[in-house]
Backbone as a printed PyTorch tensor [residue, N CA C, xyz], in Angstrom:
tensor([[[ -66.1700, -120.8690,  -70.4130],
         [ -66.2640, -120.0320,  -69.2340],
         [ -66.7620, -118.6550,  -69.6630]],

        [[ -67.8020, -118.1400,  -69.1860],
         [ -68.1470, -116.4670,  -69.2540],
         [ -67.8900, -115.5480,  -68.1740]],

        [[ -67.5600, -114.8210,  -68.9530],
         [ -67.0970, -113.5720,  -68.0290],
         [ -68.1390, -112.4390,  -67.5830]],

        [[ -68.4690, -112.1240,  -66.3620],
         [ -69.4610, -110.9410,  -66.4610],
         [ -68.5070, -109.8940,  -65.4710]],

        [[ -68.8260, -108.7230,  -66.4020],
         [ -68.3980, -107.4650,  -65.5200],
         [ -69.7790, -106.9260,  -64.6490]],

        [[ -69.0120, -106.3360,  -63.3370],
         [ -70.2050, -105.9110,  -62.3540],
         [ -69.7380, -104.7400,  -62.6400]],

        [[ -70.5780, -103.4840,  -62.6150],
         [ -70.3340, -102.0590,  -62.7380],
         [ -71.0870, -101.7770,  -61.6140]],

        [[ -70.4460, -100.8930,  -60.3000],
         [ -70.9930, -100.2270,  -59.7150],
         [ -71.4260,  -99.1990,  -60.1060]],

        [[ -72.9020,  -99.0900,  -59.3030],
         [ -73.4960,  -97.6210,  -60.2220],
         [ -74.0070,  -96.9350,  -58.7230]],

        [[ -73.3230,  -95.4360,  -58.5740],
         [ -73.7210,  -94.6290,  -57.7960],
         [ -75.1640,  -93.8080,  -57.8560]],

        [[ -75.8400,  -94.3570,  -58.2320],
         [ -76.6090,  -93.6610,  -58.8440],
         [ -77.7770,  -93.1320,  -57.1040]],

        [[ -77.7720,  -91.6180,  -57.3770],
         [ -78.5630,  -91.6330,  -55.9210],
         [ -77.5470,  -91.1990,  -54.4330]],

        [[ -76.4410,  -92.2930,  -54.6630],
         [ -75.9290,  -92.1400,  -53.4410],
         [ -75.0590,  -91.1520,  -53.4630]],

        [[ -75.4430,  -90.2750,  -51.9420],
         [ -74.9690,  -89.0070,  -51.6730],
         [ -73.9300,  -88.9400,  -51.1660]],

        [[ -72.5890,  -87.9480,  -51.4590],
         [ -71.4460,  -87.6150,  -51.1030],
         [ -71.1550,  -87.9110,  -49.7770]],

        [[ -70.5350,  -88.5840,  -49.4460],
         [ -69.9610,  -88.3700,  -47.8600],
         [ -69.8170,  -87.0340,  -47.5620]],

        [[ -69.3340,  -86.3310,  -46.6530],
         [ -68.7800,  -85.0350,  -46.4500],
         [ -67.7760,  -85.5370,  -45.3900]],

        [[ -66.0570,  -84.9780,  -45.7730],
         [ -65.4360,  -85.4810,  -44.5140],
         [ -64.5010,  -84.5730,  -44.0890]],

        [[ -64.0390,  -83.6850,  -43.3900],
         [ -63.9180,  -82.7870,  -42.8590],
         [ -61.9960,  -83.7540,  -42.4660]],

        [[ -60.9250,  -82.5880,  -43.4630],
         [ -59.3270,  -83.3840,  -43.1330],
         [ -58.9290,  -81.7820,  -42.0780]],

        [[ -58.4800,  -82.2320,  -41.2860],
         [ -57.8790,  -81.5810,  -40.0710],
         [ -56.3660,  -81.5610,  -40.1740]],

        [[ -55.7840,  -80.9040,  -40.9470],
         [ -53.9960,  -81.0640,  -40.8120],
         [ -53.4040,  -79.4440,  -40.3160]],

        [[ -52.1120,  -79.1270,  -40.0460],
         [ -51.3610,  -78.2640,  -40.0320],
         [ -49.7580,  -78.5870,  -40.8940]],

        [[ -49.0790,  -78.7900,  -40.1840],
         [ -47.7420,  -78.9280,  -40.8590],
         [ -47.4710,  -80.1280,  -41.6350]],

        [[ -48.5140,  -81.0700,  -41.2800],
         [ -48.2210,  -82.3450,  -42.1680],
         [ -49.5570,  -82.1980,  -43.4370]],

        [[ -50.1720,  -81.1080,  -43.5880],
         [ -51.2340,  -80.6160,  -44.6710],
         [ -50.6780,  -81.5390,  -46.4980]],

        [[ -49.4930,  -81.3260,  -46.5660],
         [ -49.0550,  -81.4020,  -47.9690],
         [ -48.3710,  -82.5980,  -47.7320]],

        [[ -48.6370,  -83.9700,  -46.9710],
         [ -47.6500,  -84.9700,  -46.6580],
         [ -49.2110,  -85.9530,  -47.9470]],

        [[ -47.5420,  -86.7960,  -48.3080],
         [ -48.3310,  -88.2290,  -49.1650],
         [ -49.5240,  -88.9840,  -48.4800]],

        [[ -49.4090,  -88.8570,  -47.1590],
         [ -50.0260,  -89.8690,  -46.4870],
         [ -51.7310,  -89.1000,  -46.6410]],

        [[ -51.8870,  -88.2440,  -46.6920],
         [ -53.1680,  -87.6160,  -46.8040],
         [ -53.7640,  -87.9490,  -48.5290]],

        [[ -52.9430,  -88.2810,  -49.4500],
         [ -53.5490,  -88.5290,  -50.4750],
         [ -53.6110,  -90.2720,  -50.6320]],

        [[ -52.9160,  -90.5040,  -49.9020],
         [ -53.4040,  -92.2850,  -49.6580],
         [ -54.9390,  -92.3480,  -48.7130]],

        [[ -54.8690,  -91.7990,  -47.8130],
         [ -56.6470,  -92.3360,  -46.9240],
         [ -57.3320,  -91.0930,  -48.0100]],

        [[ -56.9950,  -89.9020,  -48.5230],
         [ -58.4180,  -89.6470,  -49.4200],
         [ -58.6870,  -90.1980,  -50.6760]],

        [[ -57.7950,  -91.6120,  -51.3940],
         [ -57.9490,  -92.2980,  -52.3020],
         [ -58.6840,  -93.4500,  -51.4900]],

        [[ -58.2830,  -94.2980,  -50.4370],
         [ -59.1930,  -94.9650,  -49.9700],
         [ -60.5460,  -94.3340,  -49.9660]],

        [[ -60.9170,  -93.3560,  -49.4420],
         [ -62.3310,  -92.9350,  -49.2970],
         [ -62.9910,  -92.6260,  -50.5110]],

        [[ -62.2390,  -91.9620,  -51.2570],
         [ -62.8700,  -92.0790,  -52.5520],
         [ -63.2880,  -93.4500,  -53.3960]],

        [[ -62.5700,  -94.3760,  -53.0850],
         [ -62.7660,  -95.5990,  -53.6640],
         [ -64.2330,  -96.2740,  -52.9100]],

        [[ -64.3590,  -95.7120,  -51.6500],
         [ -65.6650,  -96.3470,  -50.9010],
         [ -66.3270,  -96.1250,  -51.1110]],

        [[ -66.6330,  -94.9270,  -52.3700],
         [ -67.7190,  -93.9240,  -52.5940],
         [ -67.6860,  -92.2620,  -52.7760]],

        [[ -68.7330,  -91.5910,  -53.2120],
         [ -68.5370,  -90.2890,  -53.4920],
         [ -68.2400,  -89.4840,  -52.4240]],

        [[ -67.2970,  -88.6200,  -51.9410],
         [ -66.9590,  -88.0170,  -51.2900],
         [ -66.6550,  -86.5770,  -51.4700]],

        [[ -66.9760,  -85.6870,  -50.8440],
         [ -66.4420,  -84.1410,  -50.3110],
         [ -65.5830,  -84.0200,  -49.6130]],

        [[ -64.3890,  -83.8300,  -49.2700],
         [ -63.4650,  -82.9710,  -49.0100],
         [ -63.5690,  -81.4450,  -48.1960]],

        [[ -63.4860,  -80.9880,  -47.2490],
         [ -62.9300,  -79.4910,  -46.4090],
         [ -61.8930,  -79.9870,  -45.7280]],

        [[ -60.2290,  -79.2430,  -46.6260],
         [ -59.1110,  -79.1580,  -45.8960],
         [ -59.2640,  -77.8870,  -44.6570]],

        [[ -59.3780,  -78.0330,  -43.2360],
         [ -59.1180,  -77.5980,  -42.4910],
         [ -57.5600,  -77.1000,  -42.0130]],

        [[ -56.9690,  -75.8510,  -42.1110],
         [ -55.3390,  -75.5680,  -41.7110],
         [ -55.7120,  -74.5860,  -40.2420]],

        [[ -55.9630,  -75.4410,  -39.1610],
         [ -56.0030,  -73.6230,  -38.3250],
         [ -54.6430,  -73.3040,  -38.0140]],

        [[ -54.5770,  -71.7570,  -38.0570],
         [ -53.5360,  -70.7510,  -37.6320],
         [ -53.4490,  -70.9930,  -36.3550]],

        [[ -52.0630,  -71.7830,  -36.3040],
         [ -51.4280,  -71.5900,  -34.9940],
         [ -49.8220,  -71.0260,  -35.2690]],

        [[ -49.7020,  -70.8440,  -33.9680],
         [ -47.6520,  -70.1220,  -33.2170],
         [ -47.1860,  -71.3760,  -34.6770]],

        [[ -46.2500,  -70.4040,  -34.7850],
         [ -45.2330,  -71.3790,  -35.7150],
         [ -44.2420,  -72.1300,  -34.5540]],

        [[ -43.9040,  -73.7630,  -34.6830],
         [ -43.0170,  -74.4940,  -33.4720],
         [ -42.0370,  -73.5460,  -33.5920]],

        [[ -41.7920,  -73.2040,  -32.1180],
         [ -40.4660,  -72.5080,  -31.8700],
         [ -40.2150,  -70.9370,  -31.9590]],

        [[ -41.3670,  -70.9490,  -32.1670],
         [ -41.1650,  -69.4200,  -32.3190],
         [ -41.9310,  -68.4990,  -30.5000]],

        [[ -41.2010,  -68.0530,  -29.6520],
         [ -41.9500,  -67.5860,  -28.7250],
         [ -43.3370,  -66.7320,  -29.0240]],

        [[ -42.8890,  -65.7930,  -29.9180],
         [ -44.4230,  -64.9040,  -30.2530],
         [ -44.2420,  -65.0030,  -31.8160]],

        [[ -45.6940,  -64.2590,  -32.2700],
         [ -46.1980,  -64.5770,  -33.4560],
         [ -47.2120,  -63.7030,  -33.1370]],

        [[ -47.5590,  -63.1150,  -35.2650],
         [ -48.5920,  -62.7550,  -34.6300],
         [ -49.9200,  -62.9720,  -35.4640]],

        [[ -50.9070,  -62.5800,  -35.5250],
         [ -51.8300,  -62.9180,  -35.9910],
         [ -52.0620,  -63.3540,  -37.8200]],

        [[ -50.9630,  -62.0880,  -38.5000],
         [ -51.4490,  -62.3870,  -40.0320],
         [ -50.2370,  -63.1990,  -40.0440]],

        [[ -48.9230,  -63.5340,  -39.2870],
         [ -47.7030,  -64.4260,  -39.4420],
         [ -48.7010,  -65.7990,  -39.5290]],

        [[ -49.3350,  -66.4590,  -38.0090],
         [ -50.2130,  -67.5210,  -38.0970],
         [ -50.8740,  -67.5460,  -39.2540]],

        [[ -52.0330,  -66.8910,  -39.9320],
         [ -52.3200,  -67.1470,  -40.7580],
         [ -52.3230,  -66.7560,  -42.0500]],

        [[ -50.8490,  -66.4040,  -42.4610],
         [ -50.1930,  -66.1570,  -43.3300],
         [ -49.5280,  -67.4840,  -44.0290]],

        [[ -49.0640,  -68.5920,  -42.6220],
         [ -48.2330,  -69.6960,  -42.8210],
         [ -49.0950,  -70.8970,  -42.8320]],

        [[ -50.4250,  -70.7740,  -42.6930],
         [ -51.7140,  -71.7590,  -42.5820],
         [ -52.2050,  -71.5500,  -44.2850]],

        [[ -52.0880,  -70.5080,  -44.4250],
         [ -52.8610,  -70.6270,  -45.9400],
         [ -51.7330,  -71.0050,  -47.2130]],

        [[ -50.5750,  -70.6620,  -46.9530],
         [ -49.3020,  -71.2000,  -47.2110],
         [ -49.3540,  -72.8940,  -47.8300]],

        [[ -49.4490,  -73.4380,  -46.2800],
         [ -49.5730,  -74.9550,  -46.3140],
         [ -51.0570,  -75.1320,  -47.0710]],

        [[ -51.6950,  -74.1630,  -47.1880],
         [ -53.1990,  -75.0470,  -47.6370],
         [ -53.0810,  -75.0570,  -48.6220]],

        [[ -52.4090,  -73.8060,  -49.3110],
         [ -52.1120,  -74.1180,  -50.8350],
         [ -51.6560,  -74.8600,  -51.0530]],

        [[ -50.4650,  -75.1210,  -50.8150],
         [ -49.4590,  -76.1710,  -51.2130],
         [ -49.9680,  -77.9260,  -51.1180]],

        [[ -50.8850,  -77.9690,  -49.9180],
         [ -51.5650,  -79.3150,  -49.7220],
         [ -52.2900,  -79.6990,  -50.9570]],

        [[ -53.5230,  -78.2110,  -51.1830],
         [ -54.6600,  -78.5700,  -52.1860],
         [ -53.8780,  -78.9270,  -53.6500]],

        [[ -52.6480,  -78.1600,  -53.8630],
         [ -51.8760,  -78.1250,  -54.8840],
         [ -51.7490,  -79.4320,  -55.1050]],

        [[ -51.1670,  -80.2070,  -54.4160],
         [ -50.4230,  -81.3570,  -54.2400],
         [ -51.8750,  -82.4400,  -54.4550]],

        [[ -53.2900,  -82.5460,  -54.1240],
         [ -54.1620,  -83.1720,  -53.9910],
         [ -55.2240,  -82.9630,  -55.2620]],

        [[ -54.5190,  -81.9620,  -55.6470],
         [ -55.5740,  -81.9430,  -57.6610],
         [ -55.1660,  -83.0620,  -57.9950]],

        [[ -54.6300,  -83.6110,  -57.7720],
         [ -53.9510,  -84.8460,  -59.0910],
         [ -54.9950,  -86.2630,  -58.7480]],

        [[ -55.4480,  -85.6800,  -57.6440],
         [ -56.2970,  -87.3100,  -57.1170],
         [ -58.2360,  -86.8440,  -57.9350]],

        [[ -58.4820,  -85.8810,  -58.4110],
         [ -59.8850,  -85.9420,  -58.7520],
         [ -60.8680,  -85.6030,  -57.3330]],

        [[ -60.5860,  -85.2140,  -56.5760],
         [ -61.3650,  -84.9540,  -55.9080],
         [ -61.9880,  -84.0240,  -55.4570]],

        [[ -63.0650,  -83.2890,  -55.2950],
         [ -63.4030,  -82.4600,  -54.8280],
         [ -63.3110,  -82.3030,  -53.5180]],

        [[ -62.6140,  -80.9740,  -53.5800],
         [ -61.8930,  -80.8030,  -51.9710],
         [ -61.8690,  -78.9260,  -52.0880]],

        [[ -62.1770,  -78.6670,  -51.0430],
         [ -61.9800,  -77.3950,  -50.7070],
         [ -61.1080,  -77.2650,  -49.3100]],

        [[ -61.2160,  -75.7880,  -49.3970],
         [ -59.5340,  -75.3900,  -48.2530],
         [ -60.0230,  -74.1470,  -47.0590]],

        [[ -59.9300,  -74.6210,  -45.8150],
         [ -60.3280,  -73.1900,  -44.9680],
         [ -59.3820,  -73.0450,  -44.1610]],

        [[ -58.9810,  -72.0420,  -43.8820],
         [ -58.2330,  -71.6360,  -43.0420],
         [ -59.1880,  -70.8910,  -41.3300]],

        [[ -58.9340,  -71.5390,  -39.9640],
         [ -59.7640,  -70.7780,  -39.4850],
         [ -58.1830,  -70.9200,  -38.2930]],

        [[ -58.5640,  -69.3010,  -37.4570],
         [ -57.9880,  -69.0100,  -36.1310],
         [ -58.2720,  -69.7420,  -35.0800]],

        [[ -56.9300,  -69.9450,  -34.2280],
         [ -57.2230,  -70.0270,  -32.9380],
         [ -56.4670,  -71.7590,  -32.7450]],

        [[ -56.4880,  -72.3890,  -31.8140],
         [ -56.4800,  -74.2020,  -31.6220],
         [ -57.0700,  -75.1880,  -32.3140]],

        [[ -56.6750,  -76.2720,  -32.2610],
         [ -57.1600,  -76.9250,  -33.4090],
         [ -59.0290,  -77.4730,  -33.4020]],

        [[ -58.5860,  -77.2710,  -32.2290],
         [ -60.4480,  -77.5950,  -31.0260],
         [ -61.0300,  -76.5690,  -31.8370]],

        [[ -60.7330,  -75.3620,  -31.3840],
         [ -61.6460,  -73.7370,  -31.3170],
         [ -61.7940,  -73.8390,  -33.5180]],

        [[ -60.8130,  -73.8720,  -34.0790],
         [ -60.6810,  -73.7960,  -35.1870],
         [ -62.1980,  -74.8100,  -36.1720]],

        [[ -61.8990,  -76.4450,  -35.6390],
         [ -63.1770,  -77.3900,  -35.9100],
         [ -64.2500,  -76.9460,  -34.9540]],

        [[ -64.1410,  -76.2600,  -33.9130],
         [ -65.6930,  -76.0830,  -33.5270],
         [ -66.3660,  -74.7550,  -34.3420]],

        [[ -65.2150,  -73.6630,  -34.6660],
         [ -65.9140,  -72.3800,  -35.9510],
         [ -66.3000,  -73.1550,  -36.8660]],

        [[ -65.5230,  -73.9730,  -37.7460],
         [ -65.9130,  -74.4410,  -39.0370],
         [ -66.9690,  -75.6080,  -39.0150]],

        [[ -66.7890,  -75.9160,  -38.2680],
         [ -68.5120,  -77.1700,  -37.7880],
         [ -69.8460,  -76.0440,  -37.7910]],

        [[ -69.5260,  -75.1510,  -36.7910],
         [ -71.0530,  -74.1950,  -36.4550],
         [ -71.2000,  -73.7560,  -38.2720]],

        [[ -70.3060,  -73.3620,  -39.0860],
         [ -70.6660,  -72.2690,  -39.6740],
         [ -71.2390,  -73.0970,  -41.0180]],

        [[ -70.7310,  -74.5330,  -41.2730],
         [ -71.1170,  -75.5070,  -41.9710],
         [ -72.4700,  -76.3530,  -41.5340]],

        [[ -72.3880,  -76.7490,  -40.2250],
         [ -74.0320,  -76.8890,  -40.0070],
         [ -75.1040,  -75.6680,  -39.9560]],

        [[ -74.6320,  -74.1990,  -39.2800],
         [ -75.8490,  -73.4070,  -39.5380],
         [ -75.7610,  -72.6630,  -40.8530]],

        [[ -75.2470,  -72.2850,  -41.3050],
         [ -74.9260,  -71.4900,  -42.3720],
         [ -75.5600,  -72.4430,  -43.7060]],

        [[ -74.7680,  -73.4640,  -43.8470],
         [ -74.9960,  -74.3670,  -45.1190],
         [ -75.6200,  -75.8190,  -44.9560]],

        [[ -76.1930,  -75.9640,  -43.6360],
         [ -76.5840,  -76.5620,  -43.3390],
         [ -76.6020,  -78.3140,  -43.8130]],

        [[ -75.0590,  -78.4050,  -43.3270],
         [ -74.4840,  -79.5180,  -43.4580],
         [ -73.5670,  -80.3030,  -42.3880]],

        [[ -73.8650,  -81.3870,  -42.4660],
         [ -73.0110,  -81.9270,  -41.3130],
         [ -71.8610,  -82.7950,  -41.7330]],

        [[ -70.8050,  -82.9200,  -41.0560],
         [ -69.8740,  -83.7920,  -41.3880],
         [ -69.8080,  -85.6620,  -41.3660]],

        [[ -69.4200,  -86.3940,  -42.1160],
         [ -69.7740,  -87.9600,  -41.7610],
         [ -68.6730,  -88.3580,  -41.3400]],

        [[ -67.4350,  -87.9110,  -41.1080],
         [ -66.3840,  -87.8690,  -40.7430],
         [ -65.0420,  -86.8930,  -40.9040]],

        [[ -64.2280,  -86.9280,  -39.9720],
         [ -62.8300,  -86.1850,  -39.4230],
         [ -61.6700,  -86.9730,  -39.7210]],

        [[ -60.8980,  -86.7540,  -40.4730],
         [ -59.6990,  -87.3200,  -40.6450],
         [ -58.5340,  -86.0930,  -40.0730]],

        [[ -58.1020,  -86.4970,  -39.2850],
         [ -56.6110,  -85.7610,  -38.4660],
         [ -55.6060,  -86.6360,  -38.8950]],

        [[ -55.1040,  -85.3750,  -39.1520],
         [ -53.2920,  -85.5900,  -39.3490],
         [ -52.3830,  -85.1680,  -38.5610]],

        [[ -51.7750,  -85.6190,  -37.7760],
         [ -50.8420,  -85.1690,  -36.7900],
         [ -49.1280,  -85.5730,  -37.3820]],

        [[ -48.6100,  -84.9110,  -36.3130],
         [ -46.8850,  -85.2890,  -36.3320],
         [ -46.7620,  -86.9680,  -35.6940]],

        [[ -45.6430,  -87.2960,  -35.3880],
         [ -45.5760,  -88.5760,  -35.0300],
         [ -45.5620,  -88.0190,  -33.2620]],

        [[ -46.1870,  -89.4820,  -32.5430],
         [ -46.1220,  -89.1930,  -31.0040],
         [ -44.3750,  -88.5080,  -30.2720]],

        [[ -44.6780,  -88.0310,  -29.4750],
         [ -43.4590,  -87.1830,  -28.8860],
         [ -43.0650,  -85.7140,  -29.7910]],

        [[ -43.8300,  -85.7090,  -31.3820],
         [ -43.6350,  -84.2750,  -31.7390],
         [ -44.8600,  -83.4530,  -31.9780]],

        [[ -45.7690,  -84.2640,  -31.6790],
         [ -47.2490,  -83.6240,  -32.0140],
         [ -47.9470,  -82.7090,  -30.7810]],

        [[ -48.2880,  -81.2380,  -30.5780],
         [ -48.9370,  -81.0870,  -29.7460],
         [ -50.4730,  -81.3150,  -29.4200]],

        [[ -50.6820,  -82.0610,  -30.8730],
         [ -52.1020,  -82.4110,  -31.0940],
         [ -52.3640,  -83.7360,  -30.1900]],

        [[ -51.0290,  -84.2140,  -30.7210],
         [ -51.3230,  -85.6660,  -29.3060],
         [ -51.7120,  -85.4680,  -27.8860]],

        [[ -50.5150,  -84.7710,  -27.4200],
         [ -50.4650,  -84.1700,  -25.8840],
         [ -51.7880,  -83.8590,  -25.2300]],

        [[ -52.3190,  -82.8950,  -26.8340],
         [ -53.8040,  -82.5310,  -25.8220],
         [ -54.4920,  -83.0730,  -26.4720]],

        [[ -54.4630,  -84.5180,  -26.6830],
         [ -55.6100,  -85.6120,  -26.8460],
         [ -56.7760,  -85.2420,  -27.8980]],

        [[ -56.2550,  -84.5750,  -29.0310],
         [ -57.4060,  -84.5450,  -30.0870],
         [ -57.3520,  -85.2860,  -30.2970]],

        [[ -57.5020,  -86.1300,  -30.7210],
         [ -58.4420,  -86.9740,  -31.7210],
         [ -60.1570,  -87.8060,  -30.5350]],

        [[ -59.2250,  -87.8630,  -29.8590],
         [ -60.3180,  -88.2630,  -28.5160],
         [ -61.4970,  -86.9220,  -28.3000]],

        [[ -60.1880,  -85.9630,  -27.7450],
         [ -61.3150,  -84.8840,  -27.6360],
         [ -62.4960,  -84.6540,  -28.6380]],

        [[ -62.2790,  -84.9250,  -30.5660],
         [ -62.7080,  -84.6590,  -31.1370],
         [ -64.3260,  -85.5590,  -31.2980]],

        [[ -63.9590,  -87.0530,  -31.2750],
         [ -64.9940,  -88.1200,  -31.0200],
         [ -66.3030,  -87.3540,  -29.7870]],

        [[ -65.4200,  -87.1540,  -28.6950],
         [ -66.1080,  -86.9860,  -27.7910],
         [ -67.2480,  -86.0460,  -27.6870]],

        [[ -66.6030,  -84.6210,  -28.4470],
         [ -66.9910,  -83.5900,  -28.6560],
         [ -68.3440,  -83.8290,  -29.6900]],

        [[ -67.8790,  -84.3540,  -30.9170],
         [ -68.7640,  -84.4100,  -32.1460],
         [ -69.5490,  -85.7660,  -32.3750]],

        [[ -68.8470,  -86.6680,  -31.5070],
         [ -69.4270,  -87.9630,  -32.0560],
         [ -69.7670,  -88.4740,  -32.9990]],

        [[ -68.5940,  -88.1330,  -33.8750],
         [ -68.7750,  -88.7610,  -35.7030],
         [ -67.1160,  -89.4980,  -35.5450]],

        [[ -67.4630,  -90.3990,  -36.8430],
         [ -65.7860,  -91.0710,  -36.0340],
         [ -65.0050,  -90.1730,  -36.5400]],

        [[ -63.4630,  -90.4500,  -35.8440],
         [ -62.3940,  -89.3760,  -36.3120],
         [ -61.2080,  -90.4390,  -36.5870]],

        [[ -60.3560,  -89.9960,  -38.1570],
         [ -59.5320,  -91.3330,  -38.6160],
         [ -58.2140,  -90.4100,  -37.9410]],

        [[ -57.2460,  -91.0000,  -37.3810],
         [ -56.3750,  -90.7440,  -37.1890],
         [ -55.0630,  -90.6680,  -37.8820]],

        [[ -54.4630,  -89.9000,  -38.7420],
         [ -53.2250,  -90.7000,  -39.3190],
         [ -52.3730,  -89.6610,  -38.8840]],

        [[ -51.0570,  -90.2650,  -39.2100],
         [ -49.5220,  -89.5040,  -38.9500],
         [ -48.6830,  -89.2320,  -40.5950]],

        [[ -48.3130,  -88.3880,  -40.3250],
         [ -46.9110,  -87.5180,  -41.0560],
         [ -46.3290,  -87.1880,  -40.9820]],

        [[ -45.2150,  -86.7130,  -42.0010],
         [ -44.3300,  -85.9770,  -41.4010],
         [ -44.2210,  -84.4660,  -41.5000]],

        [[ -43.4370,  -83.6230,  -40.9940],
         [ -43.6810,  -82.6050,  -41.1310],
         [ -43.3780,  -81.9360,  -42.2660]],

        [[ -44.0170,  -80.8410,  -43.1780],
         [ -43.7560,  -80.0280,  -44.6010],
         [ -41.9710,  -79.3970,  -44.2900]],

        [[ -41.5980,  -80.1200,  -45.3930],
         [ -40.5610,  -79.7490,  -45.2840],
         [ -40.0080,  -78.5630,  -46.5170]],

        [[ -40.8210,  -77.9730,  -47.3420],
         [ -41.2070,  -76.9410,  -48.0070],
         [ -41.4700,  -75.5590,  -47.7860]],

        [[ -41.8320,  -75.6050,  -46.3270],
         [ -42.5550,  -74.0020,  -46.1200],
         [ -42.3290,  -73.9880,  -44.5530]],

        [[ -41.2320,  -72.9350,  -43.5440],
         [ -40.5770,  -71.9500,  -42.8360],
         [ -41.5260,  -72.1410,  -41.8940]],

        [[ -41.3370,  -72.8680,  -40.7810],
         [ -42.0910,  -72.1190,  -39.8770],
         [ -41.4250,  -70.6530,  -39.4060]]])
């Protein structure tokens, strides 16, 4: 009996670019399980997206609190995601999670003139997510029309809202 090894060879083929959308579940396991799947499908790029929003529960907040506690979690996510080899970078942008991916889309297609091949969102589980309520992941398809992966986490249990 002979044995032959197949070696995939990337040779040529260009990075995905995939654009991860988290907030409080930023630094959860489950985000380094689907960016090991994707990496395994092929070469991939990475932009951790954290937008600055109200911390849950807090009536007011204010602007450098929001994104004081967004760059917080981004560290701690990217921290947590060196160990997988991937090239991944981290932005922090203001505002909803909508307003936040529509800044960082414009400024990545005109600026650097790149587009995304996909959105991976991370939300809370249904009944704690306000991302559910207002129907991102739908909104997001609709909006951009690139697919958008959906997954759940739990919330960082490391860092204060």
């Amino acid at each position: 009996m002979v044995r032959y090894t197949i070696l995939k060879e990337v040779i040529g083929m260009e990075a995905r670019r995939i654009l991860v959308v988290a907030n409080q579940t930023a630094p959860g396991a489950h985000l380094k399980q689907i960016l090991r799947q994707r990496m395994a499908e092929g070469p991939c790029k990475f932009l951790l997206l954290v937008p600055a929003m109200p911390p849950r529960g807090k009536w007011t907040s204010t602007d450098e609190e929001e994104v004081g506690l967004a760059e917080r979690r981004m560290r701690e996510a990217l921290s947590g995601l060196q160990g997988l080899g991937a090239e991944i970078e981290g932005r922090v942008e203001e505002g909803s999670p909508m307003d936040a991916v529509a800044a960082l889309i414009q400024i990545e297609d005109y600026e650097h003139n790149q587009a995304f091949d996909e959105i991976i969102l991370s939300t809370l589980p249904p009944g704690m997510s306000r991302w559910l309520k207002q129907d991102l992941p739908h909104r997001l398809v609709r909006r951009y029309g690139i697919p958008v992966t959906h997954v759940i986490g739990a919330p960082a249990a490391t860092i204060s809202n």
